[in-house]
C-alpha beads as a LAMMPS data file, in Angstrom:
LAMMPS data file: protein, C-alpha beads

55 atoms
54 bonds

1 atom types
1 bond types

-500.0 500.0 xlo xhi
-500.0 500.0 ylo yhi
-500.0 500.0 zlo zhi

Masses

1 110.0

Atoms # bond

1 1 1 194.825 194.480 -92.767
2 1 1 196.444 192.950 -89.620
3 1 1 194.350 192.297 -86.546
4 1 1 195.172 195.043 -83.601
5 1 1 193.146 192.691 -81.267
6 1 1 193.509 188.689 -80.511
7 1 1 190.239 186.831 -81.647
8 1 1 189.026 183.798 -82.763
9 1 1 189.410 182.843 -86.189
10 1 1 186.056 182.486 -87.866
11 1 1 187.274 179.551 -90.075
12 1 1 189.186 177.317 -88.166
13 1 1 187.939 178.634 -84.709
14 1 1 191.357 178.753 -82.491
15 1 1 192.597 182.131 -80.838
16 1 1 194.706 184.493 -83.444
17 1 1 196.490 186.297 -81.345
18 1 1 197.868 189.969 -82.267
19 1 1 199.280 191.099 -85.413
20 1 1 198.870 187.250 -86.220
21 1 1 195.572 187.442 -88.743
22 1 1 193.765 189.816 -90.265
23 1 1 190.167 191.218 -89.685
24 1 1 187.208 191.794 -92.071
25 1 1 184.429 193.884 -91.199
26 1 1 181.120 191.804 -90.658
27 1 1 178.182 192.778 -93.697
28 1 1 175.270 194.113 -91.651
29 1 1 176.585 193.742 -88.299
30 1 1 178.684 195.751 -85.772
31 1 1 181.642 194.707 -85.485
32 1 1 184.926 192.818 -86.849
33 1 1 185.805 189.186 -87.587
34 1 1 189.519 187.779 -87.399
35 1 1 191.091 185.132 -89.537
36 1 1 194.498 183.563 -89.291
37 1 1 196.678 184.273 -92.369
38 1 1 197.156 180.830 -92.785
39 1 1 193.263 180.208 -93.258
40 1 1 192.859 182.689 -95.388
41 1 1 194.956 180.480 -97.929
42 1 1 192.888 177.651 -97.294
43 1 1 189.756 179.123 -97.652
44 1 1 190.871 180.637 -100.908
45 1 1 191.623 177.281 -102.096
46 1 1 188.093 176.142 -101.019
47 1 1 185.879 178.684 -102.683
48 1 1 188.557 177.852 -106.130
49 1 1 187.162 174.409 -105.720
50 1 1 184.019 174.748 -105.631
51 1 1 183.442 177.039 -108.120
52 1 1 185.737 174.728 -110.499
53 1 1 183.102 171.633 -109.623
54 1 1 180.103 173.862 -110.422
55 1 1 181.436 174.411 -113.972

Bonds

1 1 1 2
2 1 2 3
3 1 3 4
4 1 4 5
5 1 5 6
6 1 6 7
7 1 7 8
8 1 8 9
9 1 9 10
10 1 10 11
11 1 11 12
12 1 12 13
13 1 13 14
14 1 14 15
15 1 15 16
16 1 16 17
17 1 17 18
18 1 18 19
19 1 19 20
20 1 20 21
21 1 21 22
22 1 22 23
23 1 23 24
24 1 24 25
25 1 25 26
26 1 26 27
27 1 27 28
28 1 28 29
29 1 29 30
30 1 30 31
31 1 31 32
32 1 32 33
33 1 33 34
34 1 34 35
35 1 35 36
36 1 36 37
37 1 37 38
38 1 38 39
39 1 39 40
40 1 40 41
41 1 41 42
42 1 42 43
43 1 43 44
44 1 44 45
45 1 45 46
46 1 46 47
47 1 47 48
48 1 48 49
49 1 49 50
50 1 50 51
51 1 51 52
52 1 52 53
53 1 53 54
54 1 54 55
């Protein structure tokens, strides 16, 4: 889901502004974190790397 509020993106750590990312809700904590779509890509590509070097 699209961010409704500008944050900073918890991956890359720059300023997403509106409508620009989207936000996940934090496990056991209040609150939201934002992400730029961009970085969502790259952190997808990441996590597919590491699990292909664990195997």
């Amino acid at each position: 889901m699209r961010n409704r509020f500008p944050g900073y993106c918890y991956y890359c750590t720059t300023l997403v502004p509106k409508g620009e990312g989207h936000f996940e809700k934090r496990q056991g904590a209040k609150g939201f974190r934002v992400i730029h779509a961009e970085c969502v890509f790259k952190q997808r590509e990441e996590k597919a790397k590491a699990v292909e070097a664990a195997q």
